[in-house]
C-alpha positions in Angstrom: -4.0 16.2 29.3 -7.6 15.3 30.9 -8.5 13.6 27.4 -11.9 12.6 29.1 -13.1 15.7 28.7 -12.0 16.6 24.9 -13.9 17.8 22.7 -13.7 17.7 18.9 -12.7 21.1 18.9 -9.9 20.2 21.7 -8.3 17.3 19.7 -8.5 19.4 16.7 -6.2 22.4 18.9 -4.0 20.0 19.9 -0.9 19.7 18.3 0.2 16.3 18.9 -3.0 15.3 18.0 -2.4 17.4 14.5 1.3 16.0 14.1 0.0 11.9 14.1 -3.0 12.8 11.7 -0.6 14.6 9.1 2.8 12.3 9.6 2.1 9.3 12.0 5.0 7.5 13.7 5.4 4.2 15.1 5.7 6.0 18.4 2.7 8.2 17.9 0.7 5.4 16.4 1.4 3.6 20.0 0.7 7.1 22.0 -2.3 7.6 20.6 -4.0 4.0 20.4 -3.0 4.0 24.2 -5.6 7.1 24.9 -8.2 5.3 22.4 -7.5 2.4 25.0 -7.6 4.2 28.1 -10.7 6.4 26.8 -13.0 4.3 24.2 -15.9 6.5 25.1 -14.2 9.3 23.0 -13.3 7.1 19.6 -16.4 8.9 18.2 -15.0 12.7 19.0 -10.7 10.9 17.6 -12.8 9.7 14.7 -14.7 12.8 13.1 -11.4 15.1 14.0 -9.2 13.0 12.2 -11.6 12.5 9.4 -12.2 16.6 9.4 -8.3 16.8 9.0 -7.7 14.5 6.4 -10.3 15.9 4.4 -9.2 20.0 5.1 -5.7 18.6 3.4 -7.6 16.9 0.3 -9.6 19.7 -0.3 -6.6 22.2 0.3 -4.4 20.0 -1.5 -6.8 20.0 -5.0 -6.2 24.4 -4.5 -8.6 25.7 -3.4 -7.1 29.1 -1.8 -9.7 31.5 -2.2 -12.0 32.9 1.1 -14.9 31.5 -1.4 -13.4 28.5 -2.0 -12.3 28.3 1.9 -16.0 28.6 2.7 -16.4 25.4 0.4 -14.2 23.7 1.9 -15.9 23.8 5.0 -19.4 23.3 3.6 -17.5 20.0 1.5 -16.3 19.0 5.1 -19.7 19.4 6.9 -21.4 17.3 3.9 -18.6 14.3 4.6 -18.7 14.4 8.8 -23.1 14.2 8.6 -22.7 11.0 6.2 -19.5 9.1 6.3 -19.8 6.4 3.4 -23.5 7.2 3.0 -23.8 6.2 7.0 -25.2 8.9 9.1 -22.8 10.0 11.8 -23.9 12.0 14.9 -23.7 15.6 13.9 -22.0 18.4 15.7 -23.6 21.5 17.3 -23.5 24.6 14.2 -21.5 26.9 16.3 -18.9 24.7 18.1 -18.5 23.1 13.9 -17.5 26.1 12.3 -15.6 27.2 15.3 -13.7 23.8 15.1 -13.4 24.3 11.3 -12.2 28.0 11.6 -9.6 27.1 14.3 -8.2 24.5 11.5 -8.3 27.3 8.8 -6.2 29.1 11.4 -3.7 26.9 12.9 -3.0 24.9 9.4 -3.8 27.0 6.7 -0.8 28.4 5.7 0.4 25.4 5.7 -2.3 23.9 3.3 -2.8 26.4 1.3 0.7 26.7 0.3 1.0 23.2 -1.6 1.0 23.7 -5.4 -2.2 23.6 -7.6 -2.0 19.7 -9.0 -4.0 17.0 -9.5 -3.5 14.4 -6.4 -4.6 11.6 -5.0 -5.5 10.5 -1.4 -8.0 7.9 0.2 -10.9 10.8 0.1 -10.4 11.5 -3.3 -10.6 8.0 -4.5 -13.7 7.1 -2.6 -15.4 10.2 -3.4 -14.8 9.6 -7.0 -16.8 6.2 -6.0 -20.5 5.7 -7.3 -21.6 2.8 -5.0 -22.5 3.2 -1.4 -19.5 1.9 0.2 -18.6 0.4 4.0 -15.6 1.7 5.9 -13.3 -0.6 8.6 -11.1 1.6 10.1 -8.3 -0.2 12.2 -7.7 1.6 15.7 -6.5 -1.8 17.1 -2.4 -2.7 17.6 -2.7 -5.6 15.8 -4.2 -6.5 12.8 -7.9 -6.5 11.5 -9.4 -9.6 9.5 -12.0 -8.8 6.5 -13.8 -11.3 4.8 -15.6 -9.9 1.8 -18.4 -11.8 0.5 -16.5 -13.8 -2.3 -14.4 -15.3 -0.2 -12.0 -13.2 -0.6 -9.4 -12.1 2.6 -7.5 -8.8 4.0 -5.7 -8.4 7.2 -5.5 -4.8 7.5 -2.9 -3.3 9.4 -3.3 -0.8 12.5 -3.7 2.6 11.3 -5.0 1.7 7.9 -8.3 2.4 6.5 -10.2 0.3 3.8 -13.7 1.2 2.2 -15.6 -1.4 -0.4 -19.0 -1.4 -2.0 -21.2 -2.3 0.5 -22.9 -4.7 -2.0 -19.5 -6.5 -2.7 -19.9 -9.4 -4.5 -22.2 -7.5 -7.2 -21.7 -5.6 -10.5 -18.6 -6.4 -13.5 -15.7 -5.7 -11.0 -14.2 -5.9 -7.4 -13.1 -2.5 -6.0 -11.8 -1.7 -3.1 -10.0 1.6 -1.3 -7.4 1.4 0.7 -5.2 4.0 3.1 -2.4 2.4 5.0 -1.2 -0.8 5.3 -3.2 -4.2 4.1 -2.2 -8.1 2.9 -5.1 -9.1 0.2 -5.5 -13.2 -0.3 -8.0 -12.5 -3.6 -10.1 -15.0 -4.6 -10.2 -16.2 -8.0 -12.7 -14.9 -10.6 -11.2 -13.8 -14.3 -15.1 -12.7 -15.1 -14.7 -9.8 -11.8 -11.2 -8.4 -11.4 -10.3 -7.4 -8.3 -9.1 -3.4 -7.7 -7.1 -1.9 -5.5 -7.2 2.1 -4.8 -4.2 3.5 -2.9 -3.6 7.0 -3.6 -2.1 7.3 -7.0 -1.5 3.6 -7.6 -4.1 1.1 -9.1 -3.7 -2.5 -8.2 -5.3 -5.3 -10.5 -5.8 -8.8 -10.1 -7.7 -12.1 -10.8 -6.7 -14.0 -7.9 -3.8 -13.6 -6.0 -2.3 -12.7 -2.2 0.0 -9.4 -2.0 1.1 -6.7 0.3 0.2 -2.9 0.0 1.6 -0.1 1.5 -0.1 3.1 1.0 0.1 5.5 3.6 -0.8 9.1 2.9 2.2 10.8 4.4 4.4 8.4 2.4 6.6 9.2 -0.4 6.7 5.9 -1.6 3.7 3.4 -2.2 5.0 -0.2 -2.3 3.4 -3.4 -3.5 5.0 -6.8 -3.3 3.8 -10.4 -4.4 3.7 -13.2 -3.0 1.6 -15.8 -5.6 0.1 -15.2 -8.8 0.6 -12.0 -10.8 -0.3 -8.9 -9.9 -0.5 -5.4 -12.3 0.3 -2.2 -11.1 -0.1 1.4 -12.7 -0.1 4.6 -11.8 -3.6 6.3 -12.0 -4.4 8.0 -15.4 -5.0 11.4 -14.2 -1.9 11.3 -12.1 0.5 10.4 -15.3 3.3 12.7 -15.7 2.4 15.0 -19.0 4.7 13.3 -22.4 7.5 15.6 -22.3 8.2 15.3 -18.5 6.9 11.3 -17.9 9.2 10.5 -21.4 11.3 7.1 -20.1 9.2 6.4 -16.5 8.1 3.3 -15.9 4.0 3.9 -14.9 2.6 0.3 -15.2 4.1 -3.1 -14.6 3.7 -7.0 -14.1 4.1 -8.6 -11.2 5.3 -12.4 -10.3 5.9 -13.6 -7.0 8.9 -12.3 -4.9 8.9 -9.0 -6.8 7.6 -5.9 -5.6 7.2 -2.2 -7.1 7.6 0.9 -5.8 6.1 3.9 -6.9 8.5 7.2 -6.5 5.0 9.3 -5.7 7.2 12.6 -6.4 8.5 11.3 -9.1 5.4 9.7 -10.7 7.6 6.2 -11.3 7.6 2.7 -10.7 10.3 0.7 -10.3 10.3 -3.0 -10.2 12.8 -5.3 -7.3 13.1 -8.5 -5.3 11.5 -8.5 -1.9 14.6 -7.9 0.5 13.8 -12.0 1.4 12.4 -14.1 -1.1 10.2 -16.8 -0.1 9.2 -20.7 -1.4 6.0 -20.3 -3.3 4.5 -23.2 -2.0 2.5 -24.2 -5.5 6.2 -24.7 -7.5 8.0 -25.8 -4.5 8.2 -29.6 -5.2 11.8 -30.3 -3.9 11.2 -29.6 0.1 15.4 -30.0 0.0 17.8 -28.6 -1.7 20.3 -31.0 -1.6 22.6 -31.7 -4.4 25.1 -34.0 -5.4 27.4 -33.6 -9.0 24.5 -31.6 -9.8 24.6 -29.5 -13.2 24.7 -26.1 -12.0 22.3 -25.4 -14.6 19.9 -27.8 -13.4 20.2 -25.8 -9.7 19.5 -22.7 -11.2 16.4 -24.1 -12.8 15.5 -25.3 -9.3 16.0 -22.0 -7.9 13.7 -20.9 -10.5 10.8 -22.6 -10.3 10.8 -23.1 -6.6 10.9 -19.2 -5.9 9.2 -18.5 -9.0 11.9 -15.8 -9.4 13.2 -15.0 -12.8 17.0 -16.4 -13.2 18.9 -14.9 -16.3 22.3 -17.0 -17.1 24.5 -18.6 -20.3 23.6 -22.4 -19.9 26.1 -23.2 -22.9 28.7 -21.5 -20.5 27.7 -23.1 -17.2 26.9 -26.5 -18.9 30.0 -28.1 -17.0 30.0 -26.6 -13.8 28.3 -29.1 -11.0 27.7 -28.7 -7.7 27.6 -30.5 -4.5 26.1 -29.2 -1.4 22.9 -29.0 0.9 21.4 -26.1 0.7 18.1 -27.0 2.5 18.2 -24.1 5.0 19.8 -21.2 3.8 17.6 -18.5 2.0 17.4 -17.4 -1.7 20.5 -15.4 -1.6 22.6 -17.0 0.8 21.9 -20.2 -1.8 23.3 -18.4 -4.4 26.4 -17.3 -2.3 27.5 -20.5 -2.0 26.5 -21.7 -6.0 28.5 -18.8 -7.6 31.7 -18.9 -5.1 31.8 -22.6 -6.3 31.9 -22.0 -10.1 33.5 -18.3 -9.8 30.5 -16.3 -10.6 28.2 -13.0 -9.7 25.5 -12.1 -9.2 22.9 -9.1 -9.0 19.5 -8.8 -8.6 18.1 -6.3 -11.4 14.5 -5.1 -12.4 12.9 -8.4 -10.3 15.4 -11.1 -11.8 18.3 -12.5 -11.2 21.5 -12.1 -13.2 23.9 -14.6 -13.2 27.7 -13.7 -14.9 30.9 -15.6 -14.7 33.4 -17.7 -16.8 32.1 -21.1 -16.7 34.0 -24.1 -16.0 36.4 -25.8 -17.6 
């Protein structure tokens, strides 16, 4: 392909180009940031295609279906290219526009226009529903992109991903900011100006606090996990399940570190886990070594606990007598229990973001 010479009409025709803007891979992530490296003089003509595709499947998405309401989408699409965050962008001849926007209509809208009439949410959706003027980073990089916002407050977003915030940050009785993709937030601390996350359906709320979110568009899932502080998740209001078919699914929950939610977008759920490794939090973890000798078992568990600051559910009166003697310095969360409840002939399970300890207890 001589991609030197594309066009935004050509990029829009072509249908790899069409595949990574609806379902990007890891290996089409790497194809197509090698052309953005191999051609940086046509980032501008990647950037408004992808952005006119994104926002043909929002706008299709909501239901329109109509020829009127197909000739609003483009007008809706037109508007969004000539001012990208309130930030003019260089405009595209009329003709080659709507010839580039008709060939869409064409080669995806049966496609689009075949998803069911329901309220969603994307990345366009949320920052149009926006009332500040807000600043976009987009990361076209392999690696990751640093943001400092003016409060002090860190992301490192991840290739791929897409963040808008106000572009007057540190102003106003809240912290907002929009994210599609990948991004690691290290909040700073202010219980006068929570901080909020946007990612599709899911709101994100916090006072101060560092977590993971992972909110791509062509996911099914949308998955947030903690690693200090608290963190509270919800699904958005409008996106709630009606009462008869949402009756028993879990839409908001709280957070603690090592615990992440994920939230069933199909489903409209969230359900709360362990991270697949649990980690020190640095703030409880006093004892750098975990070694212990005729230690109370309870006494470990409580160790556990408060350096992992992960729930630990057990029977102390039934564990009272069990000790334990063993260096445990190295292993990780669960390999530590392993070796605790082979010693004292116990289970365990990991459940709803805690631990569950069972067993007999020791004579």
């Amino acid at each position: 392909m001589d991609y030197a010479n594309y066009s935004v009409r050509d990029f829009l025709e072509d249908d790899a180009f069409r595949n990574w803007v609806q379902s990007p891979t890891d290996e089409s992530n790497a194809f197509w940031q090698k052309i953005l490296d191999g051609y940086p003089q046509k980032s501008a003509e990647v950037a408004q295609a992808r952005h006119l595709l994104l926002t043909l499947s929002d706008q299709a998405t909501a239901g329109f279906g109509s020829e009127d309401q197909q000739k609003q989408i483009l007008r809706n699409i037109k508007m969004q290219m000539n001012q990208e965050n309130g930030h003019p962008v260089r405009k595209l001849p009329v003709w080659p526009y709507w010839s580039a926007a008709a060939s869409i209509i064409l080669l995806l809208g049966v496609w689009f226009f075949a998803k069911p009439n329901q309220k969603t949410h994307s990345y366009n959706s949320n920052i149009a529903d926006s009332r500040q003027r807000l600043v976009e980073k987009v990361n076209t990089l392999g690696i990751p992109m640093s943001i400092v916002f003016a409060d002090g407050s860190k992301v490192r977003l991840a290739p791929a991903s897409r963040l808008s915030f106000p572009e007057h940050f540190n102003e106003g009785d809240k912290r907002e900011v929009f994210l599609s993709g990948e991004a690691f937030f290290e909040v700073a601390k202010n219980p006068e100006r929570p901080f909020f996350v946007y990612s599709n359906e899911l709101v994100t709320k916090v006072l101060g606090t560092s977590f993971n979110i992972k909110a791509y568009e062509q996911d099914q899932d949308i998955v947030v996990n903690v690693t200090s502080g608290k963190v509270a998740v919800s699904i958005a209001e409008d996106a709630k399940p009606s009462t008869a078919s949402g009756e028993g699914k879990v839409q908001d929950l709280l957070l603690l570190p090592n615990q992440q939610a994920v939230l069933s977008r199909k489903e409209a759920e969230l359900v709360r886990s362990l991270v697949k490794e649990p980690v020190l939090v640095r703030a409880n973890a006093a004892q750098k070594e975990f070694v212990f000798t005729r230690t109370s078992v309870n006494e470990v568990f409580e160790t556990l606990k408060t350096a992992y600051s992960v729930p630990i559910i057990y029977d102390a009166a039934l564990f009272a007598r069990c000790e334990l003697s063993a260096d445990l310095t190295t292993e990780s969360l669960y390999e530590k229990l392993d070796v605790i409840c082979r010693s004292v002939e116990a289970t365990y399970k990991s459940e709803d973001g805690q631990i569950i300890i069972t067993g007999n207890g020791c004579n």
